[in-house]
Backbone as numpy.savetxt, mean C-alpha at the origin, in Angstrom:
# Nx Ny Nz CAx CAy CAz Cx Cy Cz
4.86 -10.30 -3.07 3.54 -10.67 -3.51 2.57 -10.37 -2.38
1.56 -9.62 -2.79 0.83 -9.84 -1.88 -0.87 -10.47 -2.12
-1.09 -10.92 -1.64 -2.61 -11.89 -1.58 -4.06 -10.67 -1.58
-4.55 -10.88 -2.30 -5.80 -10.15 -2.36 -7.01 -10.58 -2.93
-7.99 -10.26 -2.37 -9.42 -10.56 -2.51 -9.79 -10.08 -4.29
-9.63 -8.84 -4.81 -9.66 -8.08 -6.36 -8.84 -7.70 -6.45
-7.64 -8.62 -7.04 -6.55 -8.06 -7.54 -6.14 -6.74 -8.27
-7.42 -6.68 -9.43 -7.50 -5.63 -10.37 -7.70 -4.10 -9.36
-8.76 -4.26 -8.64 -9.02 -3.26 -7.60 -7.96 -2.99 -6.52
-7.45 -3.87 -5.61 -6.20 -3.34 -5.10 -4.89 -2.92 -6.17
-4.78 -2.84 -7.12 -3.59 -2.86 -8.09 -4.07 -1.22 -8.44
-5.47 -0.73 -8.71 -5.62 0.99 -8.63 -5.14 1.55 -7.64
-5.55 0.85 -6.30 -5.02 1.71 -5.10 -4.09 1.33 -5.24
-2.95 0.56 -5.32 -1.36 0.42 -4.89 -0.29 1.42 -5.40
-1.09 1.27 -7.35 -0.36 2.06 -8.52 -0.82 3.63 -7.81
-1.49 3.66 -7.64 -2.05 5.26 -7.35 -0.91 5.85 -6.00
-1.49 5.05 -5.22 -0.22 5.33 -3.63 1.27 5.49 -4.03
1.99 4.05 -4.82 3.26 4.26 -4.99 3.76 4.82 -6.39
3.16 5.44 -7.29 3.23 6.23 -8.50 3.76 4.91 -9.46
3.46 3.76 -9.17 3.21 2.71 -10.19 2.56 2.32 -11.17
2.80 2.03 -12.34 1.78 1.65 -13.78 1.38 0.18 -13.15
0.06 -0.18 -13.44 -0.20 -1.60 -13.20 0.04 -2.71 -14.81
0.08 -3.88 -14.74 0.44 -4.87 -15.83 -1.25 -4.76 -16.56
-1.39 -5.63 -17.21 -2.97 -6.26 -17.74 -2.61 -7.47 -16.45
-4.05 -7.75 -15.86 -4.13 -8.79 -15.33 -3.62 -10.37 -16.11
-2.76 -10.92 -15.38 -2.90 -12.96 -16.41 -3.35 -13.57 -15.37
-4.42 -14.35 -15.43 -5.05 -14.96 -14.59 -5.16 -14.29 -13.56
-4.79 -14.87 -11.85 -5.24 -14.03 -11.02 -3.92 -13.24 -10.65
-3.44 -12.85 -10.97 -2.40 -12.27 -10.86 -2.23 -10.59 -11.81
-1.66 -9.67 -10.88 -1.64 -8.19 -11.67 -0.20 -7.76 -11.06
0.62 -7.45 -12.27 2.15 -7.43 -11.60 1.98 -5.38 -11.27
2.38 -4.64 -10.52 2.95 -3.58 -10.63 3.86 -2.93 -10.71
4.49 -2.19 -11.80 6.21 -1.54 -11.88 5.94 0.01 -11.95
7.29 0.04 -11.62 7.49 1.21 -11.00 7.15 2.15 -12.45
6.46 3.37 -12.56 6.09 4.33 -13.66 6.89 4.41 -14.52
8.23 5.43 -13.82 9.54 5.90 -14.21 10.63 5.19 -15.34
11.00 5.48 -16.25 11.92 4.48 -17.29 13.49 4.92 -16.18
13.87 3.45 -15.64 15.25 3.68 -14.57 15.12 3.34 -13.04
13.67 3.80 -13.05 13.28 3.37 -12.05 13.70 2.26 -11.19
14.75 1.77 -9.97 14.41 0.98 -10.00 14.06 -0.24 -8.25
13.03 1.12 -8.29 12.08 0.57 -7.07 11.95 -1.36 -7.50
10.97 -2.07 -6.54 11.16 -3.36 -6.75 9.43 -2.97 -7.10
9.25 -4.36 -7.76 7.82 -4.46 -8.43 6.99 -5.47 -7.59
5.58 -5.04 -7.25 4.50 -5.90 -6.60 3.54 -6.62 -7.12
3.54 -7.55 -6.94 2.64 -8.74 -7.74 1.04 -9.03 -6.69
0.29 -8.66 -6.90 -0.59 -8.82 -6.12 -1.30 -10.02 -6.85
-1.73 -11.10 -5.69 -2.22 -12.20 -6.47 -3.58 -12.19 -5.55
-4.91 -12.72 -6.65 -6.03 -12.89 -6.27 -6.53 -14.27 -5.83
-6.84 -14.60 -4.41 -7.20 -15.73 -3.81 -8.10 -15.95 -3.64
-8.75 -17.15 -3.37 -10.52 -16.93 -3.26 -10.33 -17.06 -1.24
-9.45 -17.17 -0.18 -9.69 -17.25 0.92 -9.20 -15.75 1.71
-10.21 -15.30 2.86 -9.90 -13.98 3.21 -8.64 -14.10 4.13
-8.24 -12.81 3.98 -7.03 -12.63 5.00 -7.67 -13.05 6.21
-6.67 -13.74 7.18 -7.05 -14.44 8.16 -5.96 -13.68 9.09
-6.21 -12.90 10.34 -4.81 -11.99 11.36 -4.28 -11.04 10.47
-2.62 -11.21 10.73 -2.36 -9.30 10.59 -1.77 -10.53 9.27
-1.89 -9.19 8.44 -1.44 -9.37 6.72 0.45 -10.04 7.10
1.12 -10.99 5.78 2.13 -11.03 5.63 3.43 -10.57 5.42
2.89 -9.32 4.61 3.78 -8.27 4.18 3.22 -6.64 4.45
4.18 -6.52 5.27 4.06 -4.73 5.71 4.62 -3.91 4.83
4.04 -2.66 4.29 4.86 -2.20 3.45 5.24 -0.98 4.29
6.02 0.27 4.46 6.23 1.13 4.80 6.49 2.20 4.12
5.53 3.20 3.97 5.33 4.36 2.94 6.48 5.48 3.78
6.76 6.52 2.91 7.80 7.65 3.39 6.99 9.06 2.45
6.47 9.60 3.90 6.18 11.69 3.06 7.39 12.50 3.75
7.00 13.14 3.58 7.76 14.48 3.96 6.72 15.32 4.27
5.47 15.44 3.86 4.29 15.89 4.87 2.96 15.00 4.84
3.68 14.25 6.44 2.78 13.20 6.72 0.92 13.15 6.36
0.66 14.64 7.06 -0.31 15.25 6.59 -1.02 15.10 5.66
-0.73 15.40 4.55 -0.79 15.53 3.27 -1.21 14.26 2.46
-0.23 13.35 3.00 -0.15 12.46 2.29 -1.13 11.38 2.89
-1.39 11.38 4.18 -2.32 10.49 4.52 -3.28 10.92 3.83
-3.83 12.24 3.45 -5.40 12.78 3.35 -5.35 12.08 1.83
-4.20 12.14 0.74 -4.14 11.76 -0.66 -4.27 10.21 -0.47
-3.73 9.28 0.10 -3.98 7.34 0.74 -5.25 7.32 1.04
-5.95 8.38 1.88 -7.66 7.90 2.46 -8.28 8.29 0.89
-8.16 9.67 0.34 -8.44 9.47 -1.07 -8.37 8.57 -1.87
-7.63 8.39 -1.77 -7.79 6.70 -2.56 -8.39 5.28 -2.28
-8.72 5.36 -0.88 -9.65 4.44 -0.66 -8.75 3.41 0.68
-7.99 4.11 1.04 -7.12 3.57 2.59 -8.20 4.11 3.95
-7.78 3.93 5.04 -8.27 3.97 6.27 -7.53 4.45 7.44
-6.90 5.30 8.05 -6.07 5.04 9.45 -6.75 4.02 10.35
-6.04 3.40 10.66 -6.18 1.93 11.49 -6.09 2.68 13.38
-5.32 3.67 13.44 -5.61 4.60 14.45 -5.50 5.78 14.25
-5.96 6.77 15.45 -6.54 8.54 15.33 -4.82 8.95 15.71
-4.20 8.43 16.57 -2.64 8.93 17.09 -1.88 8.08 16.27
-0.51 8.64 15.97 0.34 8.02 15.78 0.90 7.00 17.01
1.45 5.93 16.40 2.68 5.14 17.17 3.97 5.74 17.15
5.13 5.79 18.19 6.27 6.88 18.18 7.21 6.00 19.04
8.01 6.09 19.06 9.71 5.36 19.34 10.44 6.71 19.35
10.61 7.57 20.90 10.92 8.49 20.89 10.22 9.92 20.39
11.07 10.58 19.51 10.60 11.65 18.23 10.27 10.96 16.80
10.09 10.03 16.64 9.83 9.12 15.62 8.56 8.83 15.53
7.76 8.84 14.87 6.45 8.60 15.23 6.07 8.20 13.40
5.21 7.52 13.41 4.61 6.57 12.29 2.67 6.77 12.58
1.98 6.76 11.39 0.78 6.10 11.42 0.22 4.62 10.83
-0.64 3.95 11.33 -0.75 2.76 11.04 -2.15 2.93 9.98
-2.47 2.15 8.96 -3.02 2.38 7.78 -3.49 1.33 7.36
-4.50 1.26 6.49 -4.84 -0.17 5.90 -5.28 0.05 4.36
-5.38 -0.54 3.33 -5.68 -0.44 1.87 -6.57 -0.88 2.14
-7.73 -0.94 0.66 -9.45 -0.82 0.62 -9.47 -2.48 1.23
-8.37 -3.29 1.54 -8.87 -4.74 1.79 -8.53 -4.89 2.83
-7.84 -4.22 3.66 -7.76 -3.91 5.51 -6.24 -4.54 5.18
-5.52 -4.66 4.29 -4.08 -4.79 4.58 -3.32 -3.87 5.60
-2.36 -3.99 6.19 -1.84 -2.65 7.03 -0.35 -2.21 6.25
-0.53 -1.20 6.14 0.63 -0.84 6.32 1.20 0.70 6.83
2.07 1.39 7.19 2.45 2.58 7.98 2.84 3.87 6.55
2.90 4.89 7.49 3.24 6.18 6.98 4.43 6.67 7.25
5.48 6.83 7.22 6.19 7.28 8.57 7.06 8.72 7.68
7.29 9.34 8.61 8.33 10.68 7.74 9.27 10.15 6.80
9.61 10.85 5.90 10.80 10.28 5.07 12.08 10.66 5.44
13.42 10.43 5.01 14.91 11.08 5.98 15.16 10.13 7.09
């Protein structure tokens, strides 16, 4: 679950990023599942709170491209941010740090 300011509005960017269909909103709550019939990624429930995120978000998610590139430029399309200009790296490993339209964070990192 994650906590959000417009549920309905973070639930475009999420479905859009992870190739997810979104639910109809019930109350403040908008569930997301995975597109695919088999699919069976796990499903995100974004729930709408009336208090702002307060420090670093609860839940990190960690995205996987195969051209990092690419795929950041398609996430800022959609209404994400790089949170920094360099990657973070652990060796040859290297990740970017990211945020959704509500400053959530979460990373990019190669896929494999």
């Amino acid at each position: 679950m994650l906590d959000c300011a417009d549920a309905t509005r973070l639930a475009a960017f999420w479905s859009a990023a992870l190739g997810y269909a979104p639910g109809e909103p019930v109350e403040q709550f908008v569930v997301l599942r995975p597109d695919a019939p088999g699919d069976t990624r796990p499903h995100l429930i974004l729930q709408q709170v009336p208090e702002p995120r307060s420090g670093k978000n609860r839940m990190h998610l960690d995205l996987h491209a195969a051209e990092l590139q690419d795929e950041m430029a398609r996430l800022v399309a959609l209404g994400a941010r790089k949170v920094q200009e360099a990657p973070n790296c652990l060796g040859t490993y290297c990740w970017y740090l990211m945020a959704d339209p509500e400053g959530n964070e979460f990373c990019l990192a190669p896929s494999g």
